[in-house]
PDB file with SEQRES, HELIX, SHEET and CRYST1 records, atoms N, CA, C and O in Angstrom:
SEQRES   1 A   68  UNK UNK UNK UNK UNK UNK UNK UNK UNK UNK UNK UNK UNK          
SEQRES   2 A   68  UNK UNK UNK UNK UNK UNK UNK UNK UNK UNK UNK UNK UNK          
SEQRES   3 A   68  UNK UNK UNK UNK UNK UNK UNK UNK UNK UNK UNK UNK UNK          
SEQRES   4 A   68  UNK UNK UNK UNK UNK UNK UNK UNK UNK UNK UNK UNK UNK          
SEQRES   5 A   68  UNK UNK UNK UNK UNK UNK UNK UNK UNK UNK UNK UNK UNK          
SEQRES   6 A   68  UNK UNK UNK                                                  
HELIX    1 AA1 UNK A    2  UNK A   11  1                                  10    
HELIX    2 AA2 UNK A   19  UNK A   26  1                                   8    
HELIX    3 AA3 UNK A   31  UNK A   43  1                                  13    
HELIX    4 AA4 UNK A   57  UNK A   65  1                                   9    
CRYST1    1.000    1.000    1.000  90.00  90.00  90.00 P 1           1          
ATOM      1  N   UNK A   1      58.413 141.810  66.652  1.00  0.00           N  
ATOM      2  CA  UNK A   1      59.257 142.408  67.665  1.00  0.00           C  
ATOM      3  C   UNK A   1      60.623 142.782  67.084  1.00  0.00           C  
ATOM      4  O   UNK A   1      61.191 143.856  67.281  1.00  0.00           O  
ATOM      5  N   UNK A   2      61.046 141.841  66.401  1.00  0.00           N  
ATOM      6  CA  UNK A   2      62.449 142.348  65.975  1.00  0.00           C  
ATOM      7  C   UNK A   2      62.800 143.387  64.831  1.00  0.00           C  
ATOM      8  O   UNK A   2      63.902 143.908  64.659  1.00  0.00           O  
ATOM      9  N   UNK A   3      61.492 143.615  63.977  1.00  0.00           N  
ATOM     10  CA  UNK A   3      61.427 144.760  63.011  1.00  0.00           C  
ATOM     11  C   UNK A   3      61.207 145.780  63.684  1.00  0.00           C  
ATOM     12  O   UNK A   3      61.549 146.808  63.099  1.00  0.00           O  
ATOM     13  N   UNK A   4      60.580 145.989  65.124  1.00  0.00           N  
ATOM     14  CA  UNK A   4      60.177 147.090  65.609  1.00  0.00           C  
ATOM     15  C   UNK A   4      62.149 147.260  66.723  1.00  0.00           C  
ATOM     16  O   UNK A   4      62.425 148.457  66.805  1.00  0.00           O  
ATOM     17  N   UNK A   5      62.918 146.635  67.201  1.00  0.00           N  
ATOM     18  CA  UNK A   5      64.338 146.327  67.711  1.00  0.00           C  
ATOM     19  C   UNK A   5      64.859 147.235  66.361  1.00  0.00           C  
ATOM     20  O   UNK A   5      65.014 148.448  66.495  1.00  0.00           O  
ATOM     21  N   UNK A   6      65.147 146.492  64.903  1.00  0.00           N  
ATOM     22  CA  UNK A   6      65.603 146.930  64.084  1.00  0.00           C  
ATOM     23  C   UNK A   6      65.532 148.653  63.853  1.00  0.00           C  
ATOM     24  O   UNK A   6      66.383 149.520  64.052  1.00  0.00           O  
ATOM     25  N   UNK A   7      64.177 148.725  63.363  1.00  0.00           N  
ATOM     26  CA  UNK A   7      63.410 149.956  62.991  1.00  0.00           C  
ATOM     27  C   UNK A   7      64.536 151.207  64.169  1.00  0.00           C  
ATOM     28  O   UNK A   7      65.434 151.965  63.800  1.00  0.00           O  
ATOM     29  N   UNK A   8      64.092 151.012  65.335  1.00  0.00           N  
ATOM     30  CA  UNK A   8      64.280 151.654  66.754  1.00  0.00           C  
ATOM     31  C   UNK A   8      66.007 152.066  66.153  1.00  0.00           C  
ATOM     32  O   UNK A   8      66.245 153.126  65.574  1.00  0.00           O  
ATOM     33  N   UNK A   9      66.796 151.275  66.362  1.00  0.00           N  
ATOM     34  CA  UNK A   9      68.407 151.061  66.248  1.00  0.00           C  
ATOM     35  C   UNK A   9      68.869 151.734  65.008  1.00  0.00           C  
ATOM     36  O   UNK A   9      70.005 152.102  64.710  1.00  0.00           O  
ATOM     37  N   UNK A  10      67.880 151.809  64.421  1.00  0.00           N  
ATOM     38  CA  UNK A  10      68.436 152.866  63.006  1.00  0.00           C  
ATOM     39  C   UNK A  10      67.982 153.526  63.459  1.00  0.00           C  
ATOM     40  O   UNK A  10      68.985 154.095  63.890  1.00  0.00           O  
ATOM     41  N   UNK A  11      67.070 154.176  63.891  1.00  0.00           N  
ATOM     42  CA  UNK A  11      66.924 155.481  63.721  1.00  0.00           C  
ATOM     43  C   UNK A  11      67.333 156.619  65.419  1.00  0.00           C  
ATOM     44  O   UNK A  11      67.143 157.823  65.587  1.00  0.00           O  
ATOM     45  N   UNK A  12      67.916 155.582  66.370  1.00  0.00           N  
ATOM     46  CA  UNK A  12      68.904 156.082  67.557  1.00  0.00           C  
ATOM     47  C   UNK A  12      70.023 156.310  67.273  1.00  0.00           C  
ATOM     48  O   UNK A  12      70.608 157.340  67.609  1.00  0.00           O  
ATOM     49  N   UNK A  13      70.519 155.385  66.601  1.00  0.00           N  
ATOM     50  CA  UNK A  13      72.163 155.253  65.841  1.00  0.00           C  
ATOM     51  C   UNK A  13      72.523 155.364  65.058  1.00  0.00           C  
ATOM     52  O   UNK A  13      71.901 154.847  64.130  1.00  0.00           O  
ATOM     53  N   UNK A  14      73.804 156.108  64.720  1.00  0.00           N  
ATOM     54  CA  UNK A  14      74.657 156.881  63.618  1.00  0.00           C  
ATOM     55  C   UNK A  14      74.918 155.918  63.123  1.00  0.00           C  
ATOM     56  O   UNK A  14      74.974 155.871  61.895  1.00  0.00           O  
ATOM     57  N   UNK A  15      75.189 154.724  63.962  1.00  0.00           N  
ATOM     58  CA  UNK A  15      76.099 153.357  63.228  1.00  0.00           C  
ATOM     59  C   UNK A  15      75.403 151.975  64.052  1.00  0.00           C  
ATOM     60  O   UNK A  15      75.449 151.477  65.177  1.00  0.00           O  
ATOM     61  N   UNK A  16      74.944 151.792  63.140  1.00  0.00           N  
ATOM     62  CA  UNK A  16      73.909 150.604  63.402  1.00  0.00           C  
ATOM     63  C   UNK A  16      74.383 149.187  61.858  1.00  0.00           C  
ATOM     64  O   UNK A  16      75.039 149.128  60.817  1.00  0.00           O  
ATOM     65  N   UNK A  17      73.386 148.220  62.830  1.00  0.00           N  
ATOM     66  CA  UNK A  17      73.933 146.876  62.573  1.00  0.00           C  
ATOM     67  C   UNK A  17      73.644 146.890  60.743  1.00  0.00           C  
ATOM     68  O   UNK A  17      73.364 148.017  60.334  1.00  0.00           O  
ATOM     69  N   UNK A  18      73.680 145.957  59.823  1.00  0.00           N  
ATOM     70  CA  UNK A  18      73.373 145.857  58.733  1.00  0.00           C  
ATOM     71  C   UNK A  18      72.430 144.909  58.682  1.00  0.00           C  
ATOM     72  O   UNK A  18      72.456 144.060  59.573  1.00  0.00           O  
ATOM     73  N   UNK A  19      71.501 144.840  57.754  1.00  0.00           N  
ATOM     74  CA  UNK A  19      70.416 143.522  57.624  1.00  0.00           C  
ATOM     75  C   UNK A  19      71.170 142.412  57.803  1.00  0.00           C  
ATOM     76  O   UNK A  19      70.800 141.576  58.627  1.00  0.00           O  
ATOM     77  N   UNK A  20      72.410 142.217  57.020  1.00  0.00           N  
ATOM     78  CA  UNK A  20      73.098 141.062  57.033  1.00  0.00           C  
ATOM     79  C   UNK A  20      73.469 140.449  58.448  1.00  0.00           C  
ATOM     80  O   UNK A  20      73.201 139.296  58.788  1.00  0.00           O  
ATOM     81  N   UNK A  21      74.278 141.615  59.400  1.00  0.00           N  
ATOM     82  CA  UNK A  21      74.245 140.975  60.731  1.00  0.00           C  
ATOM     83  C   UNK A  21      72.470 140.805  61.515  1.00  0.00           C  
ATOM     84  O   UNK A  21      72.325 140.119  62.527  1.00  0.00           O  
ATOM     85  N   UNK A  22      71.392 141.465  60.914  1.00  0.00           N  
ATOM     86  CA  UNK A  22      70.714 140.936  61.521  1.00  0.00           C  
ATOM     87  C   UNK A  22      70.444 139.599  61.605  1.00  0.00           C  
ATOM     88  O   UNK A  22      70.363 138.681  62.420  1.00  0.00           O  
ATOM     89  N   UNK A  23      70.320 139.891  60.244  1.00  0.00           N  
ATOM     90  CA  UNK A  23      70.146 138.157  59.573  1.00  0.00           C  
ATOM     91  C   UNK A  23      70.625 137.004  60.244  1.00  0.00           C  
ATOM     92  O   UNK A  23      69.969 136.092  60.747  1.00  0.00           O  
ATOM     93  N   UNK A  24      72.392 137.231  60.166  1.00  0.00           N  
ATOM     94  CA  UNK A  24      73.035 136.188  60.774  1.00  0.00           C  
ATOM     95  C   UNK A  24      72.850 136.092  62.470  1.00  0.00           C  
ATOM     96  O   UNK A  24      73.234 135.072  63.041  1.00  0.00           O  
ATOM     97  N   UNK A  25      72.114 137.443  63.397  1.00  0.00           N  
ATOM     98  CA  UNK A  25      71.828 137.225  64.926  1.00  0.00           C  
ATOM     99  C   UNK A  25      70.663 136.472  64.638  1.00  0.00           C  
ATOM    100  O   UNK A  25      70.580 135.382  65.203  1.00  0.00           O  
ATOM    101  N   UNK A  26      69.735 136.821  63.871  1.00  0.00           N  
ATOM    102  CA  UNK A  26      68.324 136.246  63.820  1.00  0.00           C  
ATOM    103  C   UNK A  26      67.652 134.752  63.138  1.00  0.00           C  
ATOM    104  O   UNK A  26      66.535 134.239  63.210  1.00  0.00           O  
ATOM    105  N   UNK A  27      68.843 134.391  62.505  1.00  0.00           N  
ATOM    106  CA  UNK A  27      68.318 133.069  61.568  1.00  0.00           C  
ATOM    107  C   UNK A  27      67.452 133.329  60.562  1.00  0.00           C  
ATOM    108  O   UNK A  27      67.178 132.481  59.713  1.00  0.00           O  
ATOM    109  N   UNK A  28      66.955 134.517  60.575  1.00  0.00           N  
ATOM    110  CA  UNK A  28      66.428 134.819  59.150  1.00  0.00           C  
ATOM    111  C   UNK A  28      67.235 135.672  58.050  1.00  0.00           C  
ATOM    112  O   UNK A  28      68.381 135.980  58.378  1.00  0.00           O  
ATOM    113  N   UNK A  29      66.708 136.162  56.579  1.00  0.00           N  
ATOM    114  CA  UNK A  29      67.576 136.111  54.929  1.00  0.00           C  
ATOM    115  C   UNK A  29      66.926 137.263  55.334  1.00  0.00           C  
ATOM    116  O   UNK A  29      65.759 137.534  55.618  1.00  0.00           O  
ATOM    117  N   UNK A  30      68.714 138.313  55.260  1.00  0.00           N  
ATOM    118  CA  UNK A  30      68.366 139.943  54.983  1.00  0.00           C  
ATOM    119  C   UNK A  30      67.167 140.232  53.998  1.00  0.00           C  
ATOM    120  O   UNK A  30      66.541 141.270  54.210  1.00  0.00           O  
ATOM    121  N   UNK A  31      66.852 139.586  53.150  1.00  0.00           N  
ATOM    122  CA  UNK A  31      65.786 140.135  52.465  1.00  0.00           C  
ATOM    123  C   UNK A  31      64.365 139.901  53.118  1.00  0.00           C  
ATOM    124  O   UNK A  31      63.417 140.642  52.859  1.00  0.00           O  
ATOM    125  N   UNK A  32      64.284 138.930  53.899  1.00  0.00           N  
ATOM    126  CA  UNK A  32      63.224 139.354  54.825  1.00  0.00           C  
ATOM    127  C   UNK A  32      63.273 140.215  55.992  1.00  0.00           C  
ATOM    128  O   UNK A  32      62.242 140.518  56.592  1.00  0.00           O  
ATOM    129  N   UNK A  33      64.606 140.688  56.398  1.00  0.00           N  
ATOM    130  CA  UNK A  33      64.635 141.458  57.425  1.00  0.00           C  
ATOM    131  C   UNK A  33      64.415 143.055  56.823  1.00  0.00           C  
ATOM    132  O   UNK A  33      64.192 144.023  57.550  1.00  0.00           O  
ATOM    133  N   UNK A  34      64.520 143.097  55.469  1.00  0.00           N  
ATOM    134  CA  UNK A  34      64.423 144.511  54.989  1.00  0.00           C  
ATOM    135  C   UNK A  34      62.624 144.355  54.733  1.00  0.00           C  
ATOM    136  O   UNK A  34      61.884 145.337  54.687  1.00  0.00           O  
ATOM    137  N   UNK A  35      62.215 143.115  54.606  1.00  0.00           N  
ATOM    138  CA  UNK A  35      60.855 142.994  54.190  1.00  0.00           C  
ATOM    139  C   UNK A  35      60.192 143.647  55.722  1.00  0.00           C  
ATOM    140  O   UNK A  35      59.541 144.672  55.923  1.00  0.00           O  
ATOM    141  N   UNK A  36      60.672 142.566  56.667  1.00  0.00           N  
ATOM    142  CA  UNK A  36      59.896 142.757  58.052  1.00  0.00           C  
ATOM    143  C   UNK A  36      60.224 144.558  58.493  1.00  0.00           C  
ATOM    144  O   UNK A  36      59.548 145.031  59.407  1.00  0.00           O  
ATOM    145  N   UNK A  37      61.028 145.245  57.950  1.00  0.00           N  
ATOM    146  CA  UNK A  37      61.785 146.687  58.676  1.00  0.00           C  
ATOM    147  C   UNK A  37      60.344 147.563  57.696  1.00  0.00           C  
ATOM    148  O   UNK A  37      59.596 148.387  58.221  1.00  0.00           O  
ATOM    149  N   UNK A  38      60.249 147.077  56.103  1.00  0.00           N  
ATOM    150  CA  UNK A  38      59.327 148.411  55.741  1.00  0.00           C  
ATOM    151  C   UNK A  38      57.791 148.214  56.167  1.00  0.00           C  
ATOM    152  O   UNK A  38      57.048 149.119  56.548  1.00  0.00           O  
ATOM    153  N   UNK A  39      57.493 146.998  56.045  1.00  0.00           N  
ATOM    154  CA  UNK A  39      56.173 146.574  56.864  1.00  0.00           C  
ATOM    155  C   UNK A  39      55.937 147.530  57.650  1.00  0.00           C  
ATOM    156  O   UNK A  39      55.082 148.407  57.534  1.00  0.00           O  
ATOM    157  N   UNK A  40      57.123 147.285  58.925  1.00  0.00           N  
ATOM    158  CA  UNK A  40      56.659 148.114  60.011  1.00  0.00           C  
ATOM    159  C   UNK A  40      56.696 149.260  59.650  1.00  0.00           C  
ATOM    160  O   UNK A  40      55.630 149.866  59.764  1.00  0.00           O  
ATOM    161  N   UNK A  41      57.861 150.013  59.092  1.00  0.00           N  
ATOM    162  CA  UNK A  41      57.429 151.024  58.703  1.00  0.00           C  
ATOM    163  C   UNK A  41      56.469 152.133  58.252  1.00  0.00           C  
ATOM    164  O   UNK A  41      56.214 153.281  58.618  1.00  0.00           O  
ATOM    165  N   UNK A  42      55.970 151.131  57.120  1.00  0.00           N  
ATOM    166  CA  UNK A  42      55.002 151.599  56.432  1.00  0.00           C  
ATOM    167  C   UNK A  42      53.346 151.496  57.232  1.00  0.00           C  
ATOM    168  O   UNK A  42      52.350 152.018  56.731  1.00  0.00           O  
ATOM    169  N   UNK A  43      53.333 150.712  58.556  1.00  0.00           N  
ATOM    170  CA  UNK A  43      52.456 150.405  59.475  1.00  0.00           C  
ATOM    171  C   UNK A  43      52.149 151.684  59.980  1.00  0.00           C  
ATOM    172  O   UNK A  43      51.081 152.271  60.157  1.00  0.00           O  
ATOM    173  N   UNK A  44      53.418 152.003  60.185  1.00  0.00           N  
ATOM    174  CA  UNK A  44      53.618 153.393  61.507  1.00  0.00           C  
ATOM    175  C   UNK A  44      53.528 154.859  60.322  1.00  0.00           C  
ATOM    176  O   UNK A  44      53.479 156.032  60.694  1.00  0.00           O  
ATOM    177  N   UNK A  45      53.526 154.454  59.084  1.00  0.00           N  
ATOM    178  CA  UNK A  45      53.493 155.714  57.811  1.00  0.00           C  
ATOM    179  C   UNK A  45      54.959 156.359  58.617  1.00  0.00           C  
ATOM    180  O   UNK A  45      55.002 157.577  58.788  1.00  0.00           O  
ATOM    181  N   UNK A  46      55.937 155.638  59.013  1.00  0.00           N  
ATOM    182  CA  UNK A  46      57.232 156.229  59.079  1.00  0.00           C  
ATOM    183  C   UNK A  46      57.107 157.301  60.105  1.00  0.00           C  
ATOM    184  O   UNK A  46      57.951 158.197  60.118  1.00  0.00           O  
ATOM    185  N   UNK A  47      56.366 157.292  60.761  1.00  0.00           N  
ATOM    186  CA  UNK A  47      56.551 158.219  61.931  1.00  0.00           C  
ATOM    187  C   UNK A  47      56.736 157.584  63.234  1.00  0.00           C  
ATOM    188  O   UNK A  47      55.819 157.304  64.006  1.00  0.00           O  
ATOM    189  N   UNK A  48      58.241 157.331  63.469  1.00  0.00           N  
ATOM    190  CA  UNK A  48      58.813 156.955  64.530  1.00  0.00           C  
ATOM    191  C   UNK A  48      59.426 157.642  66.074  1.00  0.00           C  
ATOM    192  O   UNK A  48      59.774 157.070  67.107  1.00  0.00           O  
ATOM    193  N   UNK A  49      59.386 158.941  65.752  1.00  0.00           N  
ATOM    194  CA  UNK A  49      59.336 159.663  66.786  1.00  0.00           C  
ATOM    195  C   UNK A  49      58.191 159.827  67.613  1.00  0.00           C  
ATOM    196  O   UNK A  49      57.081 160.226  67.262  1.00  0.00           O  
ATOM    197  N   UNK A  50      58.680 159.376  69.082  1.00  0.00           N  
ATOM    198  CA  UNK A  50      57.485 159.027  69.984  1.00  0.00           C  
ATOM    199  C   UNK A  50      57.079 160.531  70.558  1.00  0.00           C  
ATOM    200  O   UNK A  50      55.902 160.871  70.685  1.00  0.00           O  
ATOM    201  N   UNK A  51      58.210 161.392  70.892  1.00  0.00           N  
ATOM    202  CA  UNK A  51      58.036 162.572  71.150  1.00  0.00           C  
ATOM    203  C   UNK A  51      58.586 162.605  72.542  1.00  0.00           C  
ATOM    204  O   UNK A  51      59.344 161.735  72.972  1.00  0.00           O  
ATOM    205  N   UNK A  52      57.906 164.330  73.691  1.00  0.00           N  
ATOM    206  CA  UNK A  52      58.683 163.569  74.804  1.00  0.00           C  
ATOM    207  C   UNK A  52      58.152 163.032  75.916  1.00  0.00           C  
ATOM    208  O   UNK A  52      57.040 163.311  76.364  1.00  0.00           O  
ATOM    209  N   UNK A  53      59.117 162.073  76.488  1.00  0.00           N  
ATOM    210  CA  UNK A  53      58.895 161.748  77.902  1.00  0.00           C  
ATOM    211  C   UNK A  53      58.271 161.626  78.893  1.00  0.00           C  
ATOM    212  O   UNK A  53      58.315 160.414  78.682  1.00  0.00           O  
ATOM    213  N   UNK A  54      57.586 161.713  80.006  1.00  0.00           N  
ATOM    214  CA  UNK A  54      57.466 162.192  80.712  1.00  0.00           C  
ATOM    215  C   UNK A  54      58.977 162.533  81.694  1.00  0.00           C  
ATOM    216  O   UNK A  54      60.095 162.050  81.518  1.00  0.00           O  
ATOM    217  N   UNK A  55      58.576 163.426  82.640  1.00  0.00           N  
ATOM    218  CA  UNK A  55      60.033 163.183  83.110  1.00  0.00           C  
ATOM    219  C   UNK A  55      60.655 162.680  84.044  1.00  0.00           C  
ATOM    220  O   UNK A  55      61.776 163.088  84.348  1.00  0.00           O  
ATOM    221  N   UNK A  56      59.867 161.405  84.869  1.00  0.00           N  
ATOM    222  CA  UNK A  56      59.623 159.996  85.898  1.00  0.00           C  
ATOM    223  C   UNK A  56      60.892 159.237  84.647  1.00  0.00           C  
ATOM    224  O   UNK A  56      62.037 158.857  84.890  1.00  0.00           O  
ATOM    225  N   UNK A  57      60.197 159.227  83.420  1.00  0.00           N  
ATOM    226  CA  UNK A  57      60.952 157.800  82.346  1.00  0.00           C  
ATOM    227  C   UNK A  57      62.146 158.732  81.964  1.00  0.00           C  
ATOM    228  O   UNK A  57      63.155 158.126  81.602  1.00  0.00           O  
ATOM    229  N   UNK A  58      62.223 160.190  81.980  1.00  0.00           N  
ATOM    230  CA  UNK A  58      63.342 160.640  81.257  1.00  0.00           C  
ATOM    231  C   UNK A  58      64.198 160.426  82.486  1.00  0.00           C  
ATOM    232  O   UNK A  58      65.308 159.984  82.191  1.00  0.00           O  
ATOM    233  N   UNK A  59      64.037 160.579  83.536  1.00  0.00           N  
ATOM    234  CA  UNK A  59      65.260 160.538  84.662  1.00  0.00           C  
ATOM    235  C   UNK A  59      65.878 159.132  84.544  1.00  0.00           C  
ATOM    236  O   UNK A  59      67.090 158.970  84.395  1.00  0.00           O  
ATOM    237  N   UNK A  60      64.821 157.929  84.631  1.00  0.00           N  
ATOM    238  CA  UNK A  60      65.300 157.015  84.504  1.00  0.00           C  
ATOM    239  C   UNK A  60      66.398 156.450  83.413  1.00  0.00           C  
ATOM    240  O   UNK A  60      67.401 155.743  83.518  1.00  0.00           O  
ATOM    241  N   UNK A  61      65.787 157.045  82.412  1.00  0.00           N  
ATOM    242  CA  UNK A  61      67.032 156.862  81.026  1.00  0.00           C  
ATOM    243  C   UNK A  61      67.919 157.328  81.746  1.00  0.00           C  
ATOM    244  O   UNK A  61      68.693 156.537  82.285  1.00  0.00           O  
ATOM    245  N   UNK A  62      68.047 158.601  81.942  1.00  0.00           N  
ATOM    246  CA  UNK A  62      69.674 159.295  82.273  1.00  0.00           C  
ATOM    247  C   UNK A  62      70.579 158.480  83.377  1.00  0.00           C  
ATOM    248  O   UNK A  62      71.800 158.511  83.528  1.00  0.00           O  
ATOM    249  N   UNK A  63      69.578 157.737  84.101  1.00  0.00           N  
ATOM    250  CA  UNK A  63      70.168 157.221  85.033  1.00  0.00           C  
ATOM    251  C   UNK A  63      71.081 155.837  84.976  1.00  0.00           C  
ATOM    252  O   UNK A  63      72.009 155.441  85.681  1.00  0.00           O  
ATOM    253  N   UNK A  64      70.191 155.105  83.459  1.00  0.00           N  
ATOM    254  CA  UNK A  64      70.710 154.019  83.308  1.00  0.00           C  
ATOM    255  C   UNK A  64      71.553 153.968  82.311  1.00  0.00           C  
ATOM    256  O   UNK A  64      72.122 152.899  82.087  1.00  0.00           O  
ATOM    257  N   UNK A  65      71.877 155.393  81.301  1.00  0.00           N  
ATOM    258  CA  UNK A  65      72.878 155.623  80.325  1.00  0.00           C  
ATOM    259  C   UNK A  65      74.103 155.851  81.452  1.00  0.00           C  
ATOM    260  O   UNK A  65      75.193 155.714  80.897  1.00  0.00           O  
ATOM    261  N   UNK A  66      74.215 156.141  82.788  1.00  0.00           N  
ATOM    262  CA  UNK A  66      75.020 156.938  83.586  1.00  0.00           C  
ATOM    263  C   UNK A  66      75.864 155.765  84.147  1.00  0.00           C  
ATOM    264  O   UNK A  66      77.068 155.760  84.405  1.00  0.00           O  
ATOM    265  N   UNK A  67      74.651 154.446  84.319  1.00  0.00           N  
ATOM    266  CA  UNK A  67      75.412 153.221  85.441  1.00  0.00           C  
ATOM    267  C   UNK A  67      76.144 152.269  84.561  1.00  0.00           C  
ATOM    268  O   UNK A  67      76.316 151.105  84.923  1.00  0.00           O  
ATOM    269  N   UNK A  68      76.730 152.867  83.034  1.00  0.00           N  
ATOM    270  CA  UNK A  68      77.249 152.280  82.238  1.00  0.00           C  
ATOM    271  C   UNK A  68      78.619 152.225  82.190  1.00  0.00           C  
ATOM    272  O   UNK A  68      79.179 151.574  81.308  1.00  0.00           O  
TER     273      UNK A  68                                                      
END                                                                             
């Protein structure tokens, strides 16, 4: 779960966390958090774009980026 959290957050965000703060949120050694990030990666052959929406879930995003 948390390589797939990780994975997600890089690739939404310009400026995202470092292994190291993962590390230190997660109790686990950046070098397994870079281990657990290409795993998944390499699971998914790096294709992380889900594509789009429907547009029931896209309203909802907009709605809950809005009540921020």
């Amino acid at each position: 779960f948390l390589a797939s959290l990780i994975l997600a957050s890089k690739f939404m965000q310009d400026r995202c966390y470092s292994n190291r703060a993962w590390a230190k949120l997660s109790g686990l050694s950046p070098r397994e958090i870079g281990r657990c990030e290409r795993a998944l990666g390499e699971a998914l052959e790096w294709r992380l774009w889900v594509g789009k929406l429907p547009a029931a879930q896209s309203n909802l995003g907009r709605s809950l980026t809005k009540s921020k």
